[in-house]
C-alpha positions in Angstrom: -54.6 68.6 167.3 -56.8 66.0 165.9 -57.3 62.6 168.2 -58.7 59.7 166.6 -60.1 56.2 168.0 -59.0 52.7 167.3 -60.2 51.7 163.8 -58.3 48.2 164.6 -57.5 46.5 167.0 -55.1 43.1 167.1 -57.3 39.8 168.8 -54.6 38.5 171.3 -54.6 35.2 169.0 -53.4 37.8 165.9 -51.0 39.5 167.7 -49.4 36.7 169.7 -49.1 35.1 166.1 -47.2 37.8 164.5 -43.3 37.3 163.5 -43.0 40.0 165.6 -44.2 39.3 168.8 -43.1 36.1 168.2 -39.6 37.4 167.9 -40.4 39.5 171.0 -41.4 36.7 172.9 -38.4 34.9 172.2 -36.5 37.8 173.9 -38.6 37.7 177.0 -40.9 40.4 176.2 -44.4 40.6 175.9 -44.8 45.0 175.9 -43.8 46.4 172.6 -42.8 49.6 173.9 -40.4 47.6 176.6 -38.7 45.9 173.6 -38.5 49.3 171.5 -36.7 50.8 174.6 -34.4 47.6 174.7 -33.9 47.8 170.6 -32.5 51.5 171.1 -30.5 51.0 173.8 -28.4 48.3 172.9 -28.4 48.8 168.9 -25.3 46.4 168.6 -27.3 43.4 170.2 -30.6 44.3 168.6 -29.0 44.0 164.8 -27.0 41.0 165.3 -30.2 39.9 166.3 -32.5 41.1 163.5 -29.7 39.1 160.8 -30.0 36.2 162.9 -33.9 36.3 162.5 -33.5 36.8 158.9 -31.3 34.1 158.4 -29.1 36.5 156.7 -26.4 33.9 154.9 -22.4 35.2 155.0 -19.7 33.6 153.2 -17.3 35.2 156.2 -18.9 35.9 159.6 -18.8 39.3 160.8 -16.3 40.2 163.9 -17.8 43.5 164.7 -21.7 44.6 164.5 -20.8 48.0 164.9 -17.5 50.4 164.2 -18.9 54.3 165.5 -14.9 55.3 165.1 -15.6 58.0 162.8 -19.1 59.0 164.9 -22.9 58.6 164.0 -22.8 60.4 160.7 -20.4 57.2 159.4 -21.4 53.8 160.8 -19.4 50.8 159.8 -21.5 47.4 160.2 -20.8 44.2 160.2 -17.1 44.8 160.3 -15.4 41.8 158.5 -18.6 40.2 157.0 -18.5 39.1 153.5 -21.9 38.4 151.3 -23.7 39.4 147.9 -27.4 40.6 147.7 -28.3 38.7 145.0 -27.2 35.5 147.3 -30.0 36.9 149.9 -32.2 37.5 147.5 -31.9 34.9 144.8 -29.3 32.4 145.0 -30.1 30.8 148.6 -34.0 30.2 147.3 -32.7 28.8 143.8 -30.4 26.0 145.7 -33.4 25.3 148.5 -34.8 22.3 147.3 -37.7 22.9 148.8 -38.1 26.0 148.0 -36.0 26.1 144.3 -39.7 25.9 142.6 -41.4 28.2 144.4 -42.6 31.5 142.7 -40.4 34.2 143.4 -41.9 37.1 141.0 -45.4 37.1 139.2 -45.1 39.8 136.6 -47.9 41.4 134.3 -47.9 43.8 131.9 -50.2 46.4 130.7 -51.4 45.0 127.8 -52.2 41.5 129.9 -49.4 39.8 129.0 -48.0 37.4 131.9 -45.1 35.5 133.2 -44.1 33.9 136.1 -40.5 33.0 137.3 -39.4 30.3 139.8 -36.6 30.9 141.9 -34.4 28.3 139.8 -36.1 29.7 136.7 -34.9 33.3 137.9 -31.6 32.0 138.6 -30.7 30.8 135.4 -31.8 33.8 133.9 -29.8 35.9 136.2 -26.9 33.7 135.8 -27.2 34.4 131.7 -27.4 38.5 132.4 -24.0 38.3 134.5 -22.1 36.7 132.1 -23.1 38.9 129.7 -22.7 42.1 131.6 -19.0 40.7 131.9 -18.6 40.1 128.4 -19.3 44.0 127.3 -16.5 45.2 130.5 -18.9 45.6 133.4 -16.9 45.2 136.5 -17.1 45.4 139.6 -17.5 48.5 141.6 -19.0 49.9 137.8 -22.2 51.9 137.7 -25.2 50.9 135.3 -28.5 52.9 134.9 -31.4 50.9 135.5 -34.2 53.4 133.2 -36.8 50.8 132.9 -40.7 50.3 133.0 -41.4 47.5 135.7 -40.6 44.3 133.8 -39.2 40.8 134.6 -35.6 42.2 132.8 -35.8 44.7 135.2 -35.3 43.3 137.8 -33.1 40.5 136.3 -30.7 43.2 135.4 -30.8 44.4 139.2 -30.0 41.1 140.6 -27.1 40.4 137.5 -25.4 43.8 138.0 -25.2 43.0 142.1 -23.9 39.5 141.2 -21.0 40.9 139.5 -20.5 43.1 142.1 -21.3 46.3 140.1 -23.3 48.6 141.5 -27.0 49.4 139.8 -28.5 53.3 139.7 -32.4 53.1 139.0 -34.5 56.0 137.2 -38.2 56.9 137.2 -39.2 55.8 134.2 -41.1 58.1 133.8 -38.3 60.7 133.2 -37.3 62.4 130.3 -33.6 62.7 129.2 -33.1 65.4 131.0 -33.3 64.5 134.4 -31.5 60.7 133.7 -28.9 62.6 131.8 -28.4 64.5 135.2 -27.8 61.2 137.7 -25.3 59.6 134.9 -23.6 62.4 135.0 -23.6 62.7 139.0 -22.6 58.6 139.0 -20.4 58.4 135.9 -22.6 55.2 134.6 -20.5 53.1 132.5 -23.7 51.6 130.9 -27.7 52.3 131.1 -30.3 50.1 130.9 -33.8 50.7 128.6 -35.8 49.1 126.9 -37.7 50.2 123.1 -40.1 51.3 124.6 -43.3 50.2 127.3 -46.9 50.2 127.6 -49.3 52.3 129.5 -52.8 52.6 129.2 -52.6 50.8 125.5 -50.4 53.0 124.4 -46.7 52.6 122.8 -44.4 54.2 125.0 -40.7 55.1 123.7 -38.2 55.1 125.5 -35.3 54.6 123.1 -35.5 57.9 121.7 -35.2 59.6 125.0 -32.2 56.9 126.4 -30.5 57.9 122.9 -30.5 61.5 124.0 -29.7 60.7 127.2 -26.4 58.8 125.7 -25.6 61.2 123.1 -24.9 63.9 126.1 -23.1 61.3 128.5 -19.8 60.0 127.5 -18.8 58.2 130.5 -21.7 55.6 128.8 -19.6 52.7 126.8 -23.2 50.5 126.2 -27.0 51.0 126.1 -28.4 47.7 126.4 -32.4 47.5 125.2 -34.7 45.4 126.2 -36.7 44.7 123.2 -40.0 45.2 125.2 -42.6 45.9 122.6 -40.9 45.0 119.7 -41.3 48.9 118.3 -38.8 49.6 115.2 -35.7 51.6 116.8 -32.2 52.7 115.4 -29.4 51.2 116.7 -26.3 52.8 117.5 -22.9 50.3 116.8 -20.6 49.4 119.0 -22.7 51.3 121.6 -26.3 49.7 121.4 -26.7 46.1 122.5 -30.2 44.0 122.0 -31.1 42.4 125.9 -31.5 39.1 123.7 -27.6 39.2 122.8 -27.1 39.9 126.6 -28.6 36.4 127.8 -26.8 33.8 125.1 -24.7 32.2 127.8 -26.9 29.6 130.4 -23.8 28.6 132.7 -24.3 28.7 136.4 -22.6 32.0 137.4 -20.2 32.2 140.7 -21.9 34.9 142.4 -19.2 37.7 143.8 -18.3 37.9 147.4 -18.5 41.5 148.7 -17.6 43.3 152.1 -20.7 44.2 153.8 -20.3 47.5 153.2 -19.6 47.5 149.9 -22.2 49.4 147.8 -24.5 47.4 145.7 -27.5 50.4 144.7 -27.0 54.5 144.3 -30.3 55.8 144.5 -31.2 59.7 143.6 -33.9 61.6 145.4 -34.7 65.2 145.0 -33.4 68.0 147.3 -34.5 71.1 148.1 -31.3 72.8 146.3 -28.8 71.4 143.7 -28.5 68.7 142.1 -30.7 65.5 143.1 -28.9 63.2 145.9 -27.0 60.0 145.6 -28.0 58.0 148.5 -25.1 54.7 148.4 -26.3 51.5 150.1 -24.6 48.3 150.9 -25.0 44.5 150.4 -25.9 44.5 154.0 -27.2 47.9 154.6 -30.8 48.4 152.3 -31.6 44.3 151.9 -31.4 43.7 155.5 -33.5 46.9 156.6 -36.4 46.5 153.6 -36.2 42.4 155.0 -36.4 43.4 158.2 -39.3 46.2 157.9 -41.8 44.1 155.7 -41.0 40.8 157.3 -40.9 41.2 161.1 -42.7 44.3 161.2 -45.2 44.0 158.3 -45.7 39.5 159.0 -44.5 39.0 155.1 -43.1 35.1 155.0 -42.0 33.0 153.0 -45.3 31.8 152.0 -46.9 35.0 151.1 -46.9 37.2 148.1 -46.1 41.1 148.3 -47.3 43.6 145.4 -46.4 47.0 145.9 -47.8 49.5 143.0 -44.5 51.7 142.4 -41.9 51.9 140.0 -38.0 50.9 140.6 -36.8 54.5 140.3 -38.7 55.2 143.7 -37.3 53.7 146.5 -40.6 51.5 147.1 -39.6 49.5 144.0 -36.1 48.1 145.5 -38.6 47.6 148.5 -40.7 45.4 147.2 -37.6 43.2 145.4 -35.5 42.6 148.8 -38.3 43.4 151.3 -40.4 40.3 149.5 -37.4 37.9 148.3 -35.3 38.0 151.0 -38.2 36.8 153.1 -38.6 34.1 151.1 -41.4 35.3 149.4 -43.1 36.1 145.8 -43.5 39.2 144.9 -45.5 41.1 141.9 -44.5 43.5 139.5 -47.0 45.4 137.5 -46.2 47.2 133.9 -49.4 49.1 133.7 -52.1 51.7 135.7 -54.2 50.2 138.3 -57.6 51.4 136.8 -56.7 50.5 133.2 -58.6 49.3 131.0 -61.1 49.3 133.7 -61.2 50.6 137.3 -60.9 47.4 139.1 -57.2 46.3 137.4 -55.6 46.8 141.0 -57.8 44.7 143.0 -58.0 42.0 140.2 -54.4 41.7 140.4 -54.9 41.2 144.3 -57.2 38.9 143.2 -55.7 36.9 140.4 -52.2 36.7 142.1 -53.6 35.9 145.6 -51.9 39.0 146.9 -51.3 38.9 150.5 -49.6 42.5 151.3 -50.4 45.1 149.3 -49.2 48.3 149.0 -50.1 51.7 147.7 -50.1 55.3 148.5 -53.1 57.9 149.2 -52.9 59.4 146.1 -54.0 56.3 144.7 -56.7 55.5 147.0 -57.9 59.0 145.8 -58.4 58.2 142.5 -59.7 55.0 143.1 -62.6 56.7 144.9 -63.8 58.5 142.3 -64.8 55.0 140.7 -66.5 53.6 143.4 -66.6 51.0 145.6 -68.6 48.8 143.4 -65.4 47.8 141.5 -63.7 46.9 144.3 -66.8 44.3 145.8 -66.8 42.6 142.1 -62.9 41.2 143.4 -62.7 38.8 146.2 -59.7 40.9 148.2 -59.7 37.8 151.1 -56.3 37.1 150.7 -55.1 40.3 151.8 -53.3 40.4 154.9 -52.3 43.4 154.9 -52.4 46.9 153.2 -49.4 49.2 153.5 -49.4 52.9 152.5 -46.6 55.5 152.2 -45.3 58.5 150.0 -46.9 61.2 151.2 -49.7 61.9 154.6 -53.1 60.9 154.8 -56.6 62.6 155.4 -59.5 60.8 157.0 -61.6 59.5 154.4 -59.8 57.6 151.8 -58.4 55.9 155.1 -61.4 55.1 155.6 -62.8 54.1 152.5 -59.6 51.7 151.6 -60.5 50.3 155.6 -64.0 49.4 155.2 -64.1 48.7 151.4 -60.7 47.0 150.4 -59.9 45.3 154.1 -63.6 44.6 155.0 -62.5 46.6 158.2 -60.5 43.5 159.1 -57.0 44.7 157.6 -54.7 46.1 159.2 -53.5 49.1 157.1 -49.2 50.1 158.3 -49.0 53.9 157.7 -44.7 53.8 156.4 -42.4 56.7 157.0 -39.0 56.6 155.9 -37.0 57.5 152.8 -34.6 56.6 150.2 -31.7 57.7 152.6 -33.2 55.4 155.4 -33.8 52.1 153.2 -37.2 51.5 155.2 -39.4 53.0 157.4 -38.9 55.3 160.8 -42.2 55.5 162.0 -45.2 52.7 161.1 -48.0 50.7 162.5 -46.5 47.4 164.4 -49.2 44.7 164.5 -48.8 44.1 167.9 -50.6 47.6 169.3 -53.9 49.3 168.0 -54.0 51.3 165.1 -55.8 54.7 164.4 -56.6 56.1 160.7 -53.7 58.5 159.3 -51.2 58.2 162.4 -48.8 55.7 163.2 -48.5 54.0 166.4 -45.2 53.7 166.8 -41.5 54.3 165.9 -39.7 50.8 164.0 -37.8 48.7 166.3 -34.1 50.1 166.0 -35.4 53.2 165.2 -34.3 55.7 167.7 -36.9 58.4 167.2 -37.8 62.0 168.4 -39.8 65.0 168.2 -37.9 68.0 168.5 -38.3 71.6 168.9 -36.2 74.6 168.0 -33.9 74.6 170.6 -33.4 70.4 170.3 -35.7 70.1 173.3 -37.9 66.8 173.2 -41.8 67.6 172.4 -45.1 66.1 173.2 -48.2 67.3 171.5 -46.7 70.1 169.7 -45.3 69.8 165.9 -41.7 69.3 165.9 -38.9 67.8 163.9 -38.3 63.9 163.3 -34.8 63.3 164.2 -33.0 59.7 165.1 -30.8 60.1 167.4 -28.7 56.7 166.7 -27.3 55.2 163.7 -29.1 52.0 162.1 -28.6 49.4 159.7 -29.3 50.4 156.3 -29.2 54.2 156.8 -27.2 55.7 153.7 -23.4 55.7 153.3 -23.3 59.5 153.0 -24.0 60.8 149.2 -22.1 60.0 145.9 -19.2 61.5 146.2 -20.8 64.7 148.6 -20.0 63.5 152.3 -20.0 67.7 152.2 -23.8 67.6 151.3 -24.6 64.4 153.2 -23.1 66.4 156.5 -25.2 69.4 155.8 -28.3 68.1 155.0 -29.0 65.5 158.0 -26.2 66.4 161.1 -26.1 70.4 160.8 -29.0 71.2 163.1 -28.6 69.1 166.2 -25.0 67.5 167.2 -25.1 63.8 166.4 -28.5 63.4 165.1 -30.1 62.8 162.2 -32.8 65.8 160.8 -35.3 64.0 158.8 -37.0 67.0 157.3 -40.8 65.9 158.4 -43.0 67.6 160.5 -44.7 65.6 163.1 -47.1 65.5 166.2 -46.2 62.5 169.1 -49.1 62.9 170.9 -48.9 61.6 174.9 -50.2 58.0 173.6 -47.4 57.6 171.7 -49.3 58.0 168.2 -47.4 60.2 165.7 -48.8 62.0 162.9 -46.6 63.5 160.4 -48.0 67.4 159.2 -45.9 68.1 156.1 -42.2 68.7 155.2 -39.9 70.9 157.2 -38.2 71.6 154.2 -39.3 72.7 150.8 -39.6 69.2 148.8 -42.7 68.7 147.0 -44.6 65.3 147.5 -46.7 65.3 144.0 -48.6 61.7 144.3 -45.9 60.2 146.9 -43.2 61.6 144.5 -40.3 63.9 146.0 -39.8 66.7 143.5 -36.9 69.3 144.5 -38.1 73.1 143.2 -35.0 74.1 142.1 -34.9 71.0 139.8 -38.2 72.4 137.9 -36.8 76.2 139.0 -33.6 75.0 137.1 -35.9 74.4 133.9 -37.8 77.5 133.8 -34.6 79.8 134.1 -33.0 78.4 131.2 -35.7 80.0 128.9 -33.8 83.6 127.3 -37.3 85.1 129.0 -37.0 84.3 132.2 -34.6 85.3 135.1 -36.2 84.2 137.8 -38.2 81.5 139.0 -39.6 79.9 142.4 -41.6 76.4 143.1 -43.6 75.7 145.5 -46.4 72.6 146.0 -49.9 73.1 147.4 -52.9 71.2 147.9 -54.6 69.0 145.5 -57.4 66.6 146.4 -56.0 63.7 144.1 -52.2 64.2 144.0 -51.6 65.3 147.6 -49.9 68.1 146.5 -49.2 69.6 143.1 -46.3 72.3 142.0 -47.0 75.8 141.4 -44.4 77.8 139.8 -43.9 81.8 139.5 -41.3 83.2 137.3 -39.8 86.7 136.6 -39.2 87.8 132.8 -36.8 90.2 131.4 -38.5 92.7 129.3 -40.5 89.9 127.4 -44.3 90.9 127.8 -46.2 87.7 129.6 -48.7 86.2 127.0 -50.7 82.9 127.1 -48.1 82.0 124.4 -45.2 82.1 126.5 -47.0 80.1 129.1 -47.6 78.0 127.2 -44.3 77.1 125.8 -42.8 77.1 129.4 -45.3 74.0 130.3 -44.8 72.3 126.7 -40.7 72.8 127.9 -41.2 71.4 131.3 -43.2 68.4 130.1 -40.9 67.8 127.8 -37.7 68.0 130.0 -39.7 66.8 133.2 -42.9 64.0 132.4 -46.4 65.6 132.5 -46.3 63.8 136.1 -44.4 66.6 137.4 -44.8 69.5 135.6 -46.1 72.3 137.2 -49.6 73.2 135.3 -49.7 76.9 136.2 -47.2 79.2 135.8 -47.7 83.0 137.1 -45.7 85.4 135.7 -44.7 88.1 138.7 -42.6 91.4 138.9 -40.0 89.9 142.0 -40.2 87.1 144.0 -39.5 87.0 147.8 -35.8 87.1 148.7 -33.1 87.3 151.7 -30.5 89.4 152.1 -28.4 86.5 150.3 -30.5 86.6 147.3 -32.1 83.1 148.2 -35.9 82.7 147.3 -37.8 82.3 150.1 -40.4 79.1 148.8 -42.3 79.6 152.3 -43.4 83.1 151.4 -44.2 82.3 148.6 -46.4 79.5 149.6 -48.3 81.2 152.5 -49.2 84.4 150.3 -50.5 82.4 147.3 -53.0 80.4 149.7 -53.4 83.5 151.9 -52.1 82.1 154.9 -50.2 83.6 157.6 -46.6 84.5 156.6 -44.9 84.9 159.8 -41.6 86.2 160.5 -41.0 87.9 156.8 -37.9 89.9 158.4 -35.4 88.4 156.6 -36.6 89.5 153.0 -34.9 92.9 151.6 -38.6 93.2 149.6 -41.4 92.3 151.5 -43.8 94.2 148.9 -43.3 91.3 146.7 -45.7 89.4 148.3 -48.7 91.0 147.9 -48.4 90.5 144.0 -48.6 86.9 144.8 -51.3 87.1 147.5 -53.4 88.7 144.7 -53.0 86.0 142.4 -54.0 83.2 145.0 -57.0 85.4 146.3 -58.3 85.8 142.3 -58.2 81.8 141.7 -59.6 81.1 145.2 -62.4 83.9 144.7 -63.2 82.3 140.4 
């Protein structure tokens, strides 16, 4: 196993001035791991504590933190409570006076176009959205699609649909009609969300062409509303389509909805190994009060700082940044475009220009930015940085340390984040109060009841193991849409009462963890889960092929990039073919996430059930060990693939 030394290390003046040890202080400890141990073992007392911290405003008090009648898999907080998100987030800031002018999102566009809100600014917007969302017969407890770039409506519409107490589902943006036509039809969306169309990179963008197919397959879909982004010439649809301007006619101060705690306020999809992609549920007082929690105890955000985390609202980093930033108190930036257009240095001149004090990105990123240099990054002065989170995927050693030394000046501290869209946060990170190493993460959250374990459920130290939690916290998901089945099966099969993450990981006898890859077979392509069977699903719909298997490998930029193998019928394989598989997969996927080779092979690896085995695959085509290969009925199919990865390795 690889050790690592310090790269930084808190001054006791830092740490003792961190929200965190602040908060720890106030508790009568001074030893991190002491207050961890204290956070596990009395959960109840440690949450009523974190909402007290927060400030977290009810309309009715709680009378119970925590109901475990139905067991670990099916938490009830905050029994009794009453509150809305969009209160937390919005409405609480707006009717501050000293805090009702404050900035509370700085948004820029690709194209440099800017705009900046104020919380009473926002309001009023928000305010206008609700009404009319309630005018076209959204409801409460109603679904809408959120299939937006990253724009001011965007998250307007987020913050409108919780006020109503509806419920808002966002997409990658990046999708095609395809995979959003999939998650309206897991969530039975009453209405989804565009806009004409976005910029990237200069370009024009649609995106009403593709929500228009999307709609035309979906009937459970009484409105598209469009926000007319770009101004691009678009048909619309009567009575279905609706203009976002026709939307925003009525400026009366909205009466925000009072919700139940755990009423569900976001249904967010993320890919699965098999099946259809997940519907993680989260609650008014479930995902807000984790993301708060997370970036401002753990990661020091407050109310007088300004967060800007490069994502997209479809990935769980984007409702992140919205509750993790305002609910704190603070401003947050959203960003339309890509951070090295029109030149290299966009990302840090945003840092720059918006006096960005916790910024976050992934490795992937940090991987491309190296290939321009650090010159563009010492043009930008980067002093207001604070701090520079990363997560999506694992790191290697150097682009740590590049993004260390030549975006924090080797003076910022840099919080490695594990979690997930089912988690609303982060499991493991790098608390501010201990030393922190390059790609590891020097502890597990406060709350966060974490272990490595082995096959048999026994507890490991220096060996790879699975992540588990083995006690329920605020914010983890209220099973799956409408698949407590799936939910069950996917997170409480393996070990009773705890929760299997699915990541590999090392906790070495310091307490450092480093996580080694998915247990599972979810691909991580540039700190985006991709299920195989959802590009698998693709491929076998083509009259050619029968077959097909996905797997991700290596790739110096993305982290990892799909591969995919299919099996044809008695269609000869010709470049041709090939070629119209990837044109389909692009088409049905975003170029993002299409594989970009497809081998053509006589069988794939199976069980005796007929499943695919992804790991055989996997270890043959990078000529790894295979291991136990017992289990497949036709182990000669291997070597076919072995061939093929020895022949690309060998060119």
């Amino acid at each position: 196993m690889t050790t690592y030394t310090n790269a930084w290390i808190p001054t006791a003046e830092y740490k003792e001035a961190t929200r965190l040890f602040q908060w720890m202080k106030k508790h009568g400890f001074t030893c991190y791991d002491d207050f961890h141990s204290k956070s596990i073992d009395d959960i109840e007392w440690f949450w009523e504590e974190v909402v007290k911290e927060l400030d977290i405003e009810w309309y009715t008090p709680y009378k119970q933190v925590l109901d475990q009648t139905h067991g670990p898999m099916y938490p009830v907080w905050f029994e009794g409570g009453e509150l809305n998100v969009a209160h937390l987030a919005l409405d609480r800031w707006a009717s501050n006076p000293s805090k009702e002018n404050d900035i509370a999102l700085y948004w820029e566009g690709d194209n440099g176009q800017t705009a900046s809100y104020s919380f009473k600014d926002f309001q009023k917007e928000v305010d206008a959205v609700s009404y009319g969302l309630e005018s076209y017969g959204i409801t409460e407890g109603d679904i809408v699609t959120l299939y937006l770039p990253m724009l001011p409506e965007t998250l307007i519409a987020m913050l409108a649909i919780s006020k109503i107490g509806a419920i808002f589902s966002p997409a990658f943006s990046g999708y095609k009609s395809d995979a959003v036509t999939t998650r309206i039809h897991a969530s039975h969306s009453k209405a989804l969300i565009t806009a004409d169309a976005f910029y990237r990179r200069g370009k024009t963008m649609p995106m009403k062409e593709e929500a228009d197919l999307v709609a035309d397959q979906c009937p459970s879909l009484e409105h598209v509303f469009v926000v007319e982004r770009t101004g691009a010439k678009v048909k619309y649809k009567s009575p279905r389509d609706v203009r976002w301007s026709d939307l925003r006619k009525n400026k009366a101060t909205y009466k925000t909805k009072v919700k139940k705690a755990n009423d569900p306020f976001m249904l967010i999809y993320t890919s699965g190994t098999t099946g259809l992609p997940k519907g993680a549920v989260h609650t008014h007082a479930g995902f807000p009060v984790k993301a708060a929690f997370d970036a401002g105890i753990c990661m020091d955000v407050t109310n007088k700082d300004t967060l800007f985390w490069y994502t997209d609202m479809g990935w769980m980093m984007g409702p992140f940044l919205v509750y993790g930033g305002l609910v704190n108190g603070a401003s947050i930036v959203m960003f339309e475009g890509t951070p090295d257009y029109p030149e290299p240095d966009r990302l840090w001149k945003l840092v720059e220009k918006y006096q960005v004090t916790h910024l976050g990105i992934s490795p992937t990123l940090v991987r491309t930015m190296m290939k321009h240099g650090k010159g563009w990054l010492e043009k930008r002065d980067l002093q207001s940085l604070k701090l520079i989170g990363s997560t999506g995927e694992p790191w290697n050693p150097e682009p740590w340390h590049w993004l260390f030394k030549h975006a924090g000046d080797s003076r910022v501290p840099i919080f490695n984040y594990s979690g997930g869209t089912e988690v609303s946060g982060g499991i493991l990170g790098n608390v501010l109060v201990k030393p922190i190493q390059p790609v590891t993460f020097n502890a597990a959250l406060p709350g966060m009841d974490v272990d490595v374990y082995g096959e048999k459920g026994e507890p490991l130290i220096n060996e790879v193991g699975e992540l588990v939690i083995k006690s329920p916290w605020v914010g983890m998901t209220k099973s799956f849409f409408e698949d407590d089945k799936r939910y069950e099966k996917t997170y409480w099969s393996r070990f009773n009462d705890t929760w299997v993450h699915g990541d590999w990981v090392i906790k070495d006898h310091k307490g450092f963890y480093t996580i080694t890859g998915r247990s599972d077979d979810v691909l991580n392509v540039a700190g985006k889960r991709l299920g195989p069977t959802e590009v698998e699903s693709v491929l076998v719909k083509h009259t050619s092929v029968i077959e097909a298997g996905v797997i991700g490998v290596p790739h110096e930029i993305k982290g990892e990039e799909p591969i995919a193998f299919v099996v044809l019928n008695d269609t000869q394989p010709t470049k041709d073919l090939t070629e119209e598989l990837t044109m389909i997969l692009n088409q049905k996927l975003g170029k993002a996430l299409s594989p970009k080779k497809i081998f053509v092979v006589d069988d794939l690896p199976k069980t005796r059930n007929a499943k695919v085995m992804r790991r055989a695959i996997k270890s043959a085509y990078l000529n790894h060990p295979s291991g136990d290969l017992n289990a497949l009925v036709n182990p000669e199919s291997i070597e076919q693939i072995r061939s093929i990865g020895q022949n690309l390795s060998s060119t």
